[in-house]
N, CA, C and O atoms as CSV, one atom per row, in Angstrom:
chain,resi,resn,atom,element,x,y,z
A,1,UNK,N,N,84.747,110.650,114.560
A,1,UNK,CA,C,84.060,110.931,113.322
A,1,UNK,C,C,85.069,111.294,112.227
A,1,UNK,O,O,84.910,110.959,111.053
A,2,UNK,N,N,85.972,111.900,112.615
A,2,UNK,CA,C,87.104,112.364,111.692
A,2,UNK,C,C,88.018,111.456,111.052
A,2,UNK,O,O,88.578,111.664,109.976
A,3,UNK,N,N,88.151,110.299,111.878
A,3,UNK,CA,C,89.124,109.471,111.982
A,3,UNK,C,C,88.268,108.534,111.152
A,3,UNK,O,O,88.767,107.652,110.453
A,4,UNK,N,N,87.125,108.725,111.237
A,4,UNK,CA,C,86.545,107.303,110.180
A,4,UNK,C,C,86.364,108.255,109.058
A,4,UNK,O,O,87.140,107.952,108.151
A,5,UNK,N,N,85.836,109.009,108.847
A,5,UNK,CA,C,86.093,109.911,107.404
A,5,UNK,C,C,87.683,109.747,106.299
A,5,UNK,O,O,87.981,109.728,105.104
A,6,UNK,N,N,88.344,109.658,107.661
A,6,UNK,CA,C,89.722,109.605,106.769
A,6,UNK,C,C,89.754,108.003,106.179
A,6,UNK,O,O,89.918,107.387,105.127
A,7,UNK,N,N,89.515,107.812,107.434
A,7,UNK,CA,C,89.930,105.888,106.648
A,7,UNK,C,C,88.976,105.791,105.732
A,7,UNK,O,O,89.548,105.409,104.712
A,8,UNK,N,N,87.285,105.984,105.415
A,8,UNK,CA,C,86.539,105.384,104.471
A,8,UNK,C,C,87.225,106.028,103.373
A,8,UNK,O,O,87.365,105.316,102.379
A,9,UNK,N,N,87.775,107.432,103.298
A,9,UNK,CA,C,87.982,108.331,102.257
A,9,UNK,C,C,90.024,107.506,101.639
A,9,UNK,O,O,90.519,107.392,100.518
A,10,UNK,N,N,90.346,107.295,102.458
A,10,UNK,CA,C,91.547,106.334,101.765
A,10,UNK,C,C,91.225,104.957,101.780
A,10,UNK,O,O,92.246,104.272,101.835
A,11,UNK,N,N,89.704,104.007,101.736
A,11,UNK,CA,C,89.134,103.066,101.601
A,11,UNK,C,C,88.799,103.117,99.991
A,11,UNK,O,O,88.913,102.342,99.042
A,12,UNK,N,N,88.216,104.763,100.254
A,12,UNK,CA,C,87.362,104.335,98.430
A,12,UNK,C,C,88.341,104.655,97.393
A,12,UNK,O,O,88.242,104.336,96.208
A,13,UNK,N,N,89.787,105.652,98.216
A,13,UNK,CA,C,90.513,106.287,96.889
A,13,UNK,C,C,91.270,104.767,96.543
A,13,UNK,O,O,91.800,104.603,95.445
A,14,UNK,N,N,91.269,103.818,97.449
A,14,UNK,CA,C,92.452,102.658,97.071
A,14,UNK,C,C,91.695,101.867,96.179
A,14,UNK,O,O,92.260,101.497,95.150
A,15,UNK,N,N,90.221,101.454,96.431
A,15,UNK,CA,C,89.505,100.955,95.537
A,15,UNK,C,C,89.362,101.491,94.348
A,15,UNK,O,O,88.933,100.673,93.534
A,16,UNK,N,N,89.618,102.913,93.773
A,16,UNK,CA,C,89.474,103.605,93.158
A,16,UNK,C,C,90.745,103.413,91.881
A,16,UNK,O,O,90.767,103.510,90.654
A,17,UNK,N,N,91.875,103.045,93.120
A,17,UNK,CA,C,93.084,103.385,91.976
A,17,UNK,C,C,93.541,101.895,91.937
A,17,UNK,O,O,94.128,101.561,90.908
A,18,UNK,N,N,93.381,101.045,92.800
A,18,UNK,CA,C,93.269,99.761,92.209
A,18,UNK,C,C,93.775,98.947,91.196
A,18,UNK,O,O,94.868,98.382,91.174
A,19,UNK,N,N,92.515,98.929,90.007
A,19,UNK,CA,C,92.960,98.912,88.810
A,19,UNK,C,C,93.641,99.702,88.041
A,19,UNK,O,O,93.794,99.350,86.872
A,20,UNK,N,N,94.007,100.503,88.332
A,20,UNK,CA,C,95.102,101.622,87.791
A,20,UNK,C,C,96.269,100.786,88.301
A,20,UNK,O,O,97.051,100.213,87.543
A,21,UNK,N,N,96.324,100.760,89.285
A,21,UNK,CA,C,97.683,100.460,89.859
A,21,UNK,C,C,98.139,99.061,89.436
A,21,UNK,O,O,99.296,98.682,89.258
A,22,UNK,N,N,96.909,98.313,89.303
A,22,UNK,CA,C,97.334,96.670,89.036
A,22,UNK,C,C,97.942,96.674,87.227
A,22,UNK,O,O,98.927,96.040,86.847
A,23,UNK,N,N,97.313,97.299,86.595
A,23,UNK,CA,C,97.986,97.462,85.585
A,23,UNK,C,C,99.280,97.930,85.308
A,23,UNK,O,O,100.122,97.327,84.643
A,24,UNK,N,N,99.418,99.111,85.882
A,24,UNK,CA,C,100.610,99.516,86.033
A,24,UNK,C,C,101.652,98.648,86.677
A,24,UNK,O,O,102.814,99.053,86.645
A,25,UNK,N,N,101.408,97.627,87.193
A,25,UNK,CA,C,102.519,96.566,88.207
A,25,UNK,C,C,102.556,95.803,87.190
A,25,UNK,O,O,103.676,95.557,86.744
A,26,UNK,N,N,101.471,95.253,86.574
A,26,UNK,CA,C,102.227,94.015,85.597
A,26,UNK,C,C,102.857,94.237,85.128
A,26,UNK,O,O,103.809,93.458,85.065
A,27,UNK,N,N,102.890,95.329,84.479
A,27,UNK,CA,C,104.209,95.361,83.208
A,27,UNK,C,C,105.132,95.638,84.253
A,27,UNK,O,O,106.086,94.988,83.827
A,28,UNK,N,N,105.329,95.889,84.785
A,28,UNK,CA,C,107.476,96.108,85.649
A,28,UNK,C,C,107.322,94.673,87.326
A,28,UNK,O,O,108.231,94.548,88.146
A,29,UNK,N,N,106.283,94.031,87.366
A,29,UNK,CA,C,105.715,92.730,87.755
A,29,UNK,C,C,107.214,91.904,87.935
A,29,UNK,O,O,107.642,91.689,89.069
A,30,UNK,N,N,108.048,91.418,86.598
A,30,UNK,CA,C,108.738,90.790,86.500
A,30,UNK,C,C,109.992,90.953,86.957
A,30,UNK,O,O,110.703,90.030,87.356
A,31,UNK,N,N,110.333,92.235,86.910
A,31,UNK,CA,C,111.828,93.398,87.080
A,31,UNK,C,C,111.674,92.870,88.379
A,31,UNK,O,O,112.346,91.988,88.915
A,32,UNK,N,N,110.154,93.878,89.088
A,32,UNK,CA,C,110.692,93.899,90.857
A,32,UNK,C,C,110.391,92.556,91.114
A,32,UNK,O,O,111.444,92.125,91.584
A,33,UNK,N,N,109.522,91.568,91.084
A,33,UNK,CA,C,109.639,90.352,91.712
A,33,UNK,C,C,111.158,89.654,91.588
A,33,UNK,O,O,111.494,88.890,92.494
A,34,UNK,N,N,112.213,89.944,90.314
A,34,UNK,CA,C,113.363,89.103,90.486
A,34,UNK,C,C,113.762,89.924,91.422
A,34,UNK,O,O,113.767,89.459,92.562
A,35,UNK,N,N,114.249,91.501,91.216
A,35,UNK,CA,C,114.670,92.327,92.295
A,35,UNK,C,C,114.803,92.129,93.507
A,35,UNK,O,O,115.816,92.070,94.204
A,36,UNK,N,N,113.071,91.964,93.889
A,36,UNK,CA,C,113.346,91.937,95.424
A,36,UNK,C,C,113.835,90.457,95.790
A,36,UNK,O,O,114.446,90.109,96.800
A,37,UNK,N,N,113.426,89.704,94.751
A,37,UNK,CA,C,114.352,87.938,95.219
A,37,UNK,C,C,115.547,88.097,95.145
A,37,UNK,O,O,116.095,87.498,96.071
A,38,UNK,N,N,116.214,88.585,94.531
A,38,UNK,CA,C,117.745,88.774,94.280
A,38,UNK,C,C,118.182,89.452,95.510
A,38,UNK,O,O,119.064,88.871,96.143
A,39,UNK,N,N,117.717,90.630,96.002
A,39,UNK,CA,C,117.676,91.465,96.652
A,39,UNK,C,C,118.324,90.698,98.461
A,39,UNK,O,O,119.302,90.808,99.201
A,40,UNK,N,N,117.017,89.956,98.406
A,40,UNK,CA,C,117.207,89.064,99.554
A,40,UNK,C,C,117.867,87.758,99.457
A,40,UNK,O,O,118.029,87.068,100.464
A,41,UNK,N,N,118.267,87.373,98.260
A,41,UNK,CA,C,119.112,86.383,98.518
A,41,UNK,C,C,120.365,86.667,98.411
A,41,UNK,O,O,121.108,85.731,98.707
A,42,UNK,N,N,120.982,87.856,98.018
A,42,UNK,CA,C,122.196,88.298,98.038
A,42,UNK,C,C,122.463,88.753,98.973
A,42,UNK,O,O,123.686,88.665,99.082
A,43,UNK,N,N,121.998,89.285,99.885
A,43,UNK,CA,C,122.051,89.446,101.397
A,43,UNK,C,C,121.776,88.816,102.352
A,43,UNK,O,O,121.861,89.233,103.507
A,44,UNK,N,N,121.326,87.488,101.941
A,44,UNK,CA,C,121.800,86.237,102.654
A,44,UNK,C,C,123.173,85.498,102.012
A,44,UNK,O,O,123.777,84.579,102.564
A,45,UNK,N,N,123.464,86.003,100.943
A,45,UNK,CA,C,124.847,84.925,100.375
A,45,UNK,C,C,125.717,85.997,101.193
A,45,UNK,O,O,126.596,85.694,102.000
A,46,UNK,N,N,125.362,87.187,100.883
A,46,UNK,CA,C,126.585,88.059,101.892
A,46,UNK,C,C,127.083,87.808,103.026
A,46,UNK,O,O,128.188,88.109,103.479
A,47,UNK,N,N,125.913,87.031,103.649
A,47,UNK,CA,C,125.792,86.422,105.178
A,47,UNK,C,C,126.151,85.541,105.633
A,47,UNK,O,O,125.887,85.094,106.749
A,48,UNK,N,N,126.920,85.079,104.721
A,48,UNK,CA,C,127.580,83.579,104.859
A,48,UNK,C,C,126.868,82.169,104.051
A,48,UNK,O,O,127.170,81.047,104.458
A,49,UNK,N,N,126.100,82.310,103.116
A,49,UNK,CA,C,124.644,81.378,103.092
A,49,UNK,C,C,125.561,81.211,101.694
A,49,UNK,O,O,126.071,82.241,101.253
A,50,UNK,N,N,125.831,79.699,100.846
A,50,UNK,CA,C,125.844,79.499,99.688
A,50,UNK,C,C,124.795,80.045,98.817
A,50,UNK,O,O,123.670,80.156,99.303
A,51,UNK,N,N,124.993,80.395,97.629
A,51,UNK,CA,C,124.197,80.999,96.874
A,51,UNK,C,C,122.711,80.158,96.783
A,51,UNK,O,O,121.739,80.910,96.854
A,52,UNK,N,N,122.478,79.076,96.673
A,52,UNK,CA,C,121.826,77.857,96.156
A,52,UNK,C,C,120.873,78.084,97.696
A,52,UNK,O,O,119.733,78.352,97.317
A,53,UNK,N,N,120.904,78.078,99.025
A,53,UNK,CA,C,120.716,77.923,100.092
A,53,UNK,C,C,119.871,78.960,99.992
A,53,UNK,O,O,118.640,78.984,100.005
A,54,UNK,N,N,120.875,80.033,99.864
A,54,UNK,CA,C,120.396,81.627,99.826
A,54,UNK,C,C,118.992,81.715,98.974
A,54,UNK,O,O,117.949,82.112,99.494
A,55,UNK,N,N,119.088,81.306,97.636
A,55,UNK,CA,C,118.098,81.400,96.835
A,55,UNK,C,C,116.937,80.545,97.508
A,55,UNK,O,O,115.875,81.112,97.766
A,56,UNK,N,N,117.090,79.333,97.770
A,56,UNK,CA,C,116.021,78.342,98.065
A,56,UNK,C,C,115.082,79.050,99.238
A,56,UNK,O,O,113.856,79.162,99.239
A,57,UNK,N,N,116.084,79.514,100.282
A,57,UNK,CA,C,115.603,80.329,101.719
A,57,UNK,C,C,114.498,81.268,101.156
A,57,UNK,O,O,113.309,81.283,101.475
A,58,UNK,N,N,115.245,82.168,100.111
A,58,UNK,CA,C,114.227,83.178,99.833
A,58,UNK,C,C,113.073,82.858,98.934
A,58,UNK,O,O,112.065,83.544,99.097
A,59,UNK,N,N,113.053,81.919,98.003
A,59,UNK,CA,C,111.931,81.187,97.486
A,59,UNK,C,C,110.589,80.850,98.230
A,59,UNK,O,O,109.413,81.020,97.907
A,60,UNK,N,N,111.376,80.141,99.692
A,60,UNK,CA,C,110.356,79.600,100.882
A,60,UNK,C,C,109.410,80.819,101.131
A,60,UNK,O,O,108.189,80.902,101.003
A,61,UNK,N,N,110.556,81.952,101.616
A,61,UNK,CA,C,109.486,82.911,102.231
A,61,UNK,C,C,108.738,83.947,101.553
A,61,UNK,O,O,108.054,84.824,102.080
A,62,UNK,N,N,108.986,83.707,100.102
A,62,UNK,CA,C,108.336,84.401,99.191
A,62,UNK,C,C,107.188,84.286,99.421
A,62,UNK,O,O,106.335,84.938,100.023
A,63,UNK,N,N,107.277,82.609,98.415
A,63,UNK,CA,C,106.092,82.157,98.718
A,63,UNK,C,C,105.335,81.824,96.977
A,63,UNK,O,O,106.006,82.064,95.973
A,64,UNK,N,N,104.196,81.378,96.899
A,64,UNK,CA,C,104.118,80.918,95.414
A,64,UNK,C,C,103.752,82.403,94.956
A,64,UNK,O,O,104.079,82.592,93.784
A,65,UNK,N,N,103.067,83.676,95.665
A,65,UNK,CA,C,102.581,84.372,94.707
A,65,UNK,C,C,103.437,85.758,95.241
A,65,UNK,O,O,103.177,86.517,96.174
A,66,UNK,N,N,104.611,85.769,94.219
A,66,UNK,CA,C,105.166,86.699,94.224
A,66,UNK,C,C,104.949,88.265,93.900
A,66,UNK,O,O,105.130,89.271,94.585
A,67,UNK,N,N,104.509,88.076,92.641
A,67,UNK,CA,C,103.372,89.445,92.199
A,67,UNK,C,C,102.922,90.004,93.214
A,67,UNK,O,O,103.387,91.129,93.400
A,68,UNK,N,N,101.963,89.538,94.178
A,68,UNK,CA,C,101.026,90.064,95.667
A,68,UNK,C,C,102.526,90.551,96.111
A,68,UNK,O,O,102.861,91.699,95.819
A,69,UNK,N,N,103.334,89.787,96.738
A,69,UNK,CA,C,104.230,90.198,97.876
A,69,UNK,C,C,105.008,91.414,97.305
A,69,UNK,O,O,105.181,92.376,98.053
A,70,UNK,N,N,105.634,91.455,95.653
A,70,UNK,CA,C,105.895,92.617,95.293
A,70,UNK,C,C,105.206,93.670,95.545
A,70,UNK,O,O,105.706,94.681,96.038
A,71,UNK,N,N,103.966,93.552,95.231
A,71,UNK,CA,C,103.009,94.580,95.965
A,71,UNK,C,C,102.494,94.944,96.773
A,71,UNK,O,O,101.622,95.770,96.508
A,72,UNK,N,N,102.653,94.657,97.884
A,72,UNK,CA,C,102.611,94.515,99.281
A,72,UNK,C,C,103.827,95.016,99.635
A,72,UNK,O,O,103.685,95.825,100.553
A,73,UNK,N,N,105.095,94.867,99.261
A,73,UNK,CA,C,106.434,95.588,100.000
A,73,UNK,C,C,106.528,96.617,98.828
A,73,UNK,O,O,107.361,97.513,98.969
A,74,UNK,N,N,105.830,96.600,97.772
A,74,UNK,CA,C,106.515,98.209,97.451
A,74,UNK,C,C,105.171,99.264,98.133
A,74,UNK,O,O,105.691,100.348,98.398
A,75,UNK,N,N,103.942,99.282,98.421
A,75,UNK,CA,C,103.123,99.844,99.283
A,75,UNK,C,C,103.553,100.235,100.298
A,75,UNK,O,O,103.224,101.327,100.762
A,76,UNK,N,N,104.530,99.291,100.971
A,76,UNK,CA,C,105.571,99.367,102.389
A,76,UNK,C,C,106.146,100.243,102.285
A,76,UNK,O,O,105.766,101.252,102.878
A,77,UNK,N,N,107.345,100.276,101.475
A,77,UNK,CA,C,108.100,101.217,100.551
A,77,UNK,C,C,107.777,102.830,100.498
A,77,UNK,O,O,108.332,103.839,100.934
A,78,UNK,N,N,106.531,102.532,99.701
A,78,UNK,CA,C,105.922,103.869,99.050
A,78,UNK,C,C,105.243,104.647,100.454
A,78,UNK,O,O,105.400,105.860,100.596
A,79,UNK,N,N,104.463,103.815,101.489
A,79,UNK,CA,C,104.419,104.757,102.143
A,79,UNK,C,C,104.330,104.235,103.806
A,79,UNK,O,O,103.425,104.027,104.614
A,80,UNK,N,N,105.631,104.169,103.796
A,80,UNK,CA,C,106.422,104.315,105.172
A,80,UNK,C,C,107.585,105.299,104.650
A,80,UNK,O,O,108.381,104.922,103.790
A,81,UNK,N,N,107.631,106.506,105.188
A,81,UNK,CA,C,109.024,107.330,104.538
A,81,UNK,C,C,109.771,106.768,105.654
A,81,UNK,O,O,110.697,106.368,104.949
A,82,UNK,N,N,110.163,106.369,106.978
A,82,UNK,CA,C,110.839,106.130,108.144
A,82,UNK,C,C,111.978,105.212,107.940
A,82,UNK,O,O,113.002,105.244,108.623
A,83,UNK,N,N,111.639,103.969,106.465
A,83,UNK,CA,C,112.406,103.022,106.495
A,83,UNK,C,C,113.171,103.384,104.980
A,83,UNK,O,O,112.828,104.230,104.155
A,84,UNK,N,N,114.255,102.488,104.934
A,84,UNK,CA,C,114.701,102.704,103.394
A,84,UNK,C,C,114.900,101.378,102.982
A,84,UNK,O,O,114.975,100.335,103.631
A,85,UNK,N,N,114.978,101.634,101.675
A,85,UNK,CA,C,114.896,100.048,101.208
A,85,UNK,C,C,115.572,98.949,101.667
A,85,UNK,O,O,115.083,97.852,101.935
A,86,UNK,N,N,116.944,99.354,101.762
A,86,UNK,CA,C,118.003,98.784,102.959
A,86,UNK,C,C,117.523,97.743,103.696
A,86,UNK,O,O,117.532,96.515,103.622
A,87,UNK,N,N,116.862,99.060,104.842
A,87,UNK,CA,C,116.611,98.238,106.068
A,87,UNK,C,C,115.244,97.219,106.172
A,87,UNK,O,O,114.963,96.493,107.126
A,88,UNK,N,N,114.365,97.409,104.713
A,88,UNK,CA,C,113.647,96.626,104.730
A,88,UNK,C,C,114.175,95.604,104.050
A,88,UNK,O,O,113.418,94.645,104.202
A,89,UNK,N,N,115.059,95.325,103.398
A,89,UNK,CA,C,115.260,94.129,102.905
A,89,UNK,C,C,116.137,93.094,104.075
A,89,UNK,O,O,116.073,91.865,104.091
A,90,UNK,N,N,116.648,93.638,104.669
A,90,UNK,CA,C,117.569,93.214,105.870
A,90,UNK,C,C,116.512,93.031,106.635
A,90,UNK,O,O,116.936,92.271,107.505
A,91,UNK,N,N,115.726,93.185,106.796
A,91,UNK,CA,C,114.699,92.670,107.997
A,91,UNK,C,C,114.031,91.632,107.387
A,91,UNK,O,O,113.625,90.627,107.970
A,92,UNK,N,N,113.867,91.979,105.708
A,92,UNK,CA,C,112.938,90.538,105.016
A,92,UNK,C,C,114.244,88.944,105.387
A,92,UNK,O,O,114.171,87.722,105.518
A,93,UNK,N,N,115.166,89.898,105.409
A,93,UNK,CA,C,116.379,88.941,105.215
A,93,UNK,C,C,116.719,88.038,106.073
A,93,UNK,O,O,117.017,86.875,105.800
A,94,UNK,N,N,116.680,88.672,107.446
A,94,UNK,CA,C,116.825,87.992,108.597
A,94,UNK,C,C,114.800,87.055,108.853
A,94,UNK,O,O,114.456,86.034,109.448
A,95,UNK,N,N,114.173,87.888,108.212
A,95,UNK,CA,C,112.949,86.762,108.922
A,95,UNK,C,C,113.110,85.727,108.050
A,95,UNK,O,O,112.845,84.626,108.532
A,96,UNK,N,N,113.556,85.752,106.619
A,96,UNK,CA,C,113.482,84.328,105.602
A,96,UNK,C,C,114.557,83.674,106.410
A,96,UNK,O,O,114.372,82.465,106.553
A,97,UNK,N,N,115.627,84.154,106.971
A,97,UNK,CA,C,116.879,83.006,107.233
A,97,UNK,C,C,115.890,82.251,108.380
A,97,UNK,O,O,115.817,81.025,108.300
A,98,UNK,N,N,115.020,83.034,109.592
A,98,UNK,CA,C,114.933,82.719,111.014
A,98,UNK,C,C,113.188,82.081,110.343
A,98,UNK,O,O,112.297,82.128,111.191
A,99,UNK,N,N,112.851,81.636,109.183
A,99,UNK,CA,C,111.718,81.295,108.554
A,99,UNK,C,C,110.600,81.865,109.337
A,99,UNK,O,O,109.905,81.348,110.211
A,100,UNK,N,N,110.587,82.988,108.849
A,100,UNK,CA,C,109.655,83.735,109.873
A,100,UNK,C,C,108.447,84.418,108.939
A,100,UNK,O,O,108.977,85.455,108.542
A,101,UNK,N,N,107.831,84.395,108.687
A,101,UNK,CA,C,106.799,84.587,108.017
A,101,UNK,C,C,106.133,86.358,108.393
A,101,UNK,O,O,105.846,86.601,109.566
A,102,UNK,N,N,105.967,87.329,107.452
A,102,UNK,CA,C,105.551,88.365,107.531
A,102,UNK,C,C,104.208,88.781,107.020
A,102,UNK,O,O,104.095,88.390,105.859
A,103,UNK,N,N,103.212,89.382,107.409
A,103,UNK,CA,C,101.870,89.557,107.196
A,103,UNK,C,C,102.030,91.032,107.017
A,103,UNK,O,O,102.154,91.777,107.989
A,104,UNK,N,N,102.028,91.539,105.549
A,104,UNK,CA,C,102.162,92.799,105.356
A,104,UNK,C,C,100.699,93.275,105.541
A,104,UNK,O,O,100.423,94.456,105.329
A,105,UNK,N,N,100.111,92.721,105.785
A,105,UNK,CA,C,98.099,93.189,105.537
A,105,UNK,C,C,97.877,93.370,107.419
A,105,UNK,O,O,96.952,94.093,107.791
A,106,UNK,N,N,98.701,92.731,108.406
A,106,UNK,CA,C,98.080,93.425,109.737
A,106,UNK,C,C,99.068,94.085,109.917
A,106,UNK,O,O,100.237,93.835,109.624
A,107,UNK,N,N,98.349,95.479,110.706
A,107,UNK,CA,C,98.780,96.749,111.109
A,107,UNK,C,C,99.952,96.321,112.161
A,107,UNK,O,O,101.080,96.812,112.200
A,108,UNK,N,N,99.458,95.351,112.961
A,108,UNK,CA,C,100.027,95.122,114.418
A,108,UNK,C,C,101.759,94.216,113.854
A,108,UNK,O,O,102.851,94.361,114.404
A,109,UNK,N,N,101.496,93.490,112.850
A,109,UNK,CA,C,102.887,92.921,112.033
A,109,UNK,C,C,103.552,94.275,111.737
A,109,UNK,O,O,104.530,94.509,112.446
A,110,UNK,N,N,103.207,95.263,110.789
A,110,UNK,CA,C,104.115,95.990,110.215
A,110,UNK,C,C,104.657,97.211,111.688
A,110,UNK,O,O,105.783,97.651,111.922
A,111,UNK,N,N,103.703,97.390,112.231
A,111,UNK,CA,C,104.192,98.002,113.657
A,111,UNK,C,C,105.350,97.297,114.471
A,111,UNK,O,O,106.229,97.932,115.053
A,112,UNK,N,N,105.234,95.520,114.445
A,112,UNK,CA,C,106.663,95.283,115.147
A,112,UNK,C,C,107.857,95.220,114.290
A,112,UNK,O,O,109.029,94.985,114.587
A,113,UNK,N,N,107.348,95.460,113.258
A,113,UNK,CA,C,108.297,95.012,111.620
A,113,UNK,C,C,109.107,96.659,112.044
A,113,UNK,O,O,110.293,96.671,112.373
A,114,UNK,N,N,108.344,97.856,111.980
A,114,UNK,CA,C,109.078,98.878,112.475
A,114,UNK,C,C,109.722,99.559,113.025
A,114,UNK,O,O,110.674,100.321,112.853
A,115,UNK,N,N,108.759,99.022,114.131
A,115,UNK,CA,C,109.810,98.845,116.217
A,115,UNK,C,C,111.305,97.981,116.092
A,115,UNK,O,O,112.300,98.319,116.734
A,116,UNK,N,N,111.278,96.879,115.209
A,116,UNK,CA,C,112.435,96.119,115.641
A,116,UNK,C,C,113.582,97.434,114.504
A,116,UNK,O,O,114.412,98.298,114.784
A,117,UNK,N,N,112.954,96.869,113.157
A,117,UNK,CA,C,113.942,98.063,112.713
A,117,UNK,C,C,114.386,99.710,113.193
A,117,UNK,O,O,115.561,99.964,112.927
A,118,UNK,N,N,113.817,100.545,113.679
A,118,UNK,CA,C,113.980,101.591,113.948
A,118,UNK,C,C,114.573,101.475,115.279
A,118,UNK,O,O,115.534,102.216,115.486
A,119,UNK,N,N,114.154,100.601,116.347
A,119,UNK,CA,C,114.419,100.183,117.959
A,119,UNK,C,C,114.126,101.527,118.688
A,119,UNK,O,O,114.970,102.017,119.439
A,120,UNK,N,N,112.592,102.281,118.398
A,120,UNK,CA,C,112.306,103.211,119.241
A,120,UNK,C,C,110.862,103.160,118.769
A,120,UNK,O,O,110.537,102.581,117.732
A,121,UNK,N,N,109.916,103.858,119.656
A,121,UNK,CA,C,108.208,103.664,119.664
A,121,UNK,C,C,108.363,104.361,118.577
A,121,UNK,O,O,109.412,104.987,118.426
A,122,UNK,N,N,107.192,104.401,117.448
A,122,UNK,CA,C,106.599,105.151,116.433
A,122,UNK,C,C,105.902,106.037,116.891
A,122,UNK,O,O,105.371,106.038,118.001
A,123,UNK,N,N,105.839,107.026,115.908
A,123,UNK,CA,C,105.214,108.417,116.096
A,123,UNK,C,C,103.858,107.904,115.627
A,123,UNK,O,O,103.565,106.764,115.265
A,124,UNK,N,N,103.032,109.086,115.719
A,124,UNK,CA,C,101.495,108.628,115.616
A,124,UNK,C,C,101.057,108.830,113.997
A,124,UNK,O,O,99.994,108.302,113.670
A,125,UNK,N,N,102.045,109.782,112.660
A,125,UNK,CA,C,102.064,109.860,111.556
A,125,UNK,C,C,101.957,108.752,110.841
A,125,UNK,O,O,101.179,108.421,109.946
A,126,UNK,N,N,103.436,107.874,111.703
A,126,UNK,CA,C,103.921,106.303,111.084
A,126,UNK,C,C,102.866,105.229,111.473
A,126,UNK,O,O,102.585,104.312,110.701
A,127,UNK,N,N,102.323,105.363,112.627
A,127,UNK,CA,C,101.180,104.700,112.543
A,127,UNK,C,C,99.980,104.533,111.750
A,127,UNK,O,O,99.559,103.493,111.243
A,128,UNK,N,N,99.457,105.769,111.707
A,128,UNK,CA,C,98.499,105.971,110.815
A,128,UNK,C,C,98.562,105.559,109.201
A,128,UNK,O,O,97.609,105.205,108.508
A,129,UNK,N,N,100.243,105.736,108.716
A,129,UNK,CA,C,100.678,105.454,107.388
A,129,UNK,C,C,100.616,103.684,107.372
A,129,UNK,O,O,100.084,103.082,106.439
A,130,UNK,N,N,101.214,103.018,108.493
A,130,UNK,CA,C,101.183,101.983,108.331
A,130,UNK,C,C,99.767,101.128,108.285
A,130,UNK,O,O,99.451,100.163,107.589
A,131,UNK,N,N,98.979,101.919,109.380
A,131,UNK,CA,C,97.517,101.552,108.845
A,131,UNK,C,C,96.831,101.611,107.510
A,131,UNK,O,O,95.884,100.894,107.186
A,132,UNK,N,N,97.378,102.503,106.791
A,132,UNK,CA,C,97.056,102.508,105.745
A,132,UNK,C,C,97.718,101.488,104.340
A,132,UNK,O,O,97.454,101.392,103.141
A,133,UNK,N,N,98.622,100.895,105.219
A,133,UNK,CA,C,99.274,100.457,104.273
A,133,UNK,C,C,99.054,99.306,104.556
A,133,UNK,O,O,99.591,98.541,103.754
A,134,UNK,N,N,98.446,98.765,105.422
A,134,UNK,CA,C,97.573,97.110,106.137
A,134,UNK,C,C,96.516,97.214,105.480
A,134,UNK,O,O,96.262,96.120,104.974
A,135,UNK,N,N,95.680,98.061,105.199
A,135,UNK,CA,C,94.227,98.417,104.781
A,135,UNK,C,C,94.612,98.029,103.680
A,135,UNK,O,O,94.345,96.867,103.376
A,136,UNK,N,N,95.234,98.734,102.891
A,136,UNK,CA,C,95.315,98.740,101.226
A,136,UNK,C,C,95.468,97.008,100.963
A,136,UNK,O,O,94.673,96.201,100.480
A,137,UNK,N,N,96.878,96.843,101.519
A,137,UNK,CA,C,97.321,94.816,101.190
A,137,UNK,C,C,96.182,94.130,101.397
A,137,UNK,O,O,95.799,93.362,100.515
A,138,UNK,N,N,95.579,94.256,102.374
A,138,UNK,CA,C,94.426,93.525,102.893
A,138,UNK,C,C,93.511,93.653,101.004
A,138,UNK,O,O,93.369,92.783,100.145
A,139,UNK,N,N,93.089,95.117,101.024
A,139,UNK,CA,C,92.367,94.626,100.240
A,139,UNK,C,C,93.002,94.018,98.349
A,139,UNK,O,O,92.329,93.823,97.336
A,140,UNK,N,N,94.351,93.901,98.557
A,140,UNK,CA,C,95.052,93.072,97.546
A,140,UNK,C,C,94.512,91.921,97.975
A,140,UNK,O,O,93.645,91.347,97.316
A,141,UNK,N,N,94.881,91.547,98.911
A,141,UNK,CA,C,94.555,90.034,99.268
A,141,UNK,C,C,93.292,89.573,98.746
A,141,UNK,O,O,93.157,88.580,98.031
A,142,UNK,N,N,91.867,90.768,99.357
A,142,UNK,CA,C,90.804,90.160,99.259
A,142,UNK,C,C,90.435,90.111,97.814
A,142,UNK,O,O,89.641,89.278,97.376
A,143,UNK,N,N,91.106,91.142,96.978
A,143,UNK,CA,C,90.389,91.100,95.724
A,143,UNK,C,C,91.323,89.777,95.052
A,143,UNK,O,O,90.811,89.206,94.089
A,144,UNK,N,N,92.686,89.282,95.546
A,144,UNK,CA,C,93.153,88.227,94.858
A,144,UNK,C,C,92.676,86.699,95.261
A,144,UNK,O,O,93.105,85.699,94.685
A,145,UNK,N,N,91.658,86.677,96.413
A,145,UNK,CA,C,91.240,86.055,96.614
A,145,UNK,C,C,89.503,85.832,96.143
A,145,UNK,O,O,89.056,84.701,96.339
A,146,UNK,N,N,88.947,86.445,95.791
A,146,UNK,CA,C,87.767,87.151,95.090
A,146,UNK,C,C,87.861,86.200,93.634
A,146,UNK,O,O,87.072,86.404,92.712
């Protein structure tokens, strides 16, 4: 009973802030979407990858709608405290080289997304955060699909 109280109650506050939040992303929209592309393709050119390669790689696994995925990994970001930006970009880094495709909206993705980076079981805090942070994308998705 408790446990669904919490989730409906961070169900309605996300619906709630939503449009707050979507506004607030467009305008800095442009900054982090080059950011995090730059981000990951410079840490594939670091990697040995021509720049041109590097860029194209990370284009693929972007994907056409960058905006969403910015928002979807800064949610990641904002609330997983366990990881740092670092190690999430190095993990985006290695799945674009190994074309590996990431589903920030299921719980059970960002759980192995964590396990591989950290290389020890999650606590039951980080779980719960990451659930919350599947819940929320999800409902990016649905309202960008809406």
């Amino acid at each position: 009973m408790k446990k669904n109280l919490i989730t409906l109650t961070a169900f309605v506050g996300s619906l709630i802030l939503t449009p707050v939040m979507a506004t607030t992303l467009q305008s800095t929209k442009k900054i982090k979407r080059n950011s995090i592309s730059s981000n990951i393709s410079s840490t594939l050119h670091k990697r040995g990858l021509d720049e041109e390669s590097a860029q194209r790689i990370t284009e693929s696994f972007i994907g056409d709608d960058e905006e969403l995925f910015a928002i979807m990994l800064r949610n990641l970001e904002n609330g997983c405290s366990i990881l740092s930006k670092n190690e999430i970009i190095n993990y985006l880094s290695d799945s674009a080289l190994h074309k590996k495709q990431i589903n920030f909206s299921s719980y059970g993705s960002l759980i192995g997304m964590v396990q591989k980076i950290k290389k020890h079981q999650i606590d039951p805090h980080t779980k719960r955060a990451l659930e919350n942070i599947a819940n929320k994308n999800a409902l990016y998705i649905n309202q960008k699909s809406a």
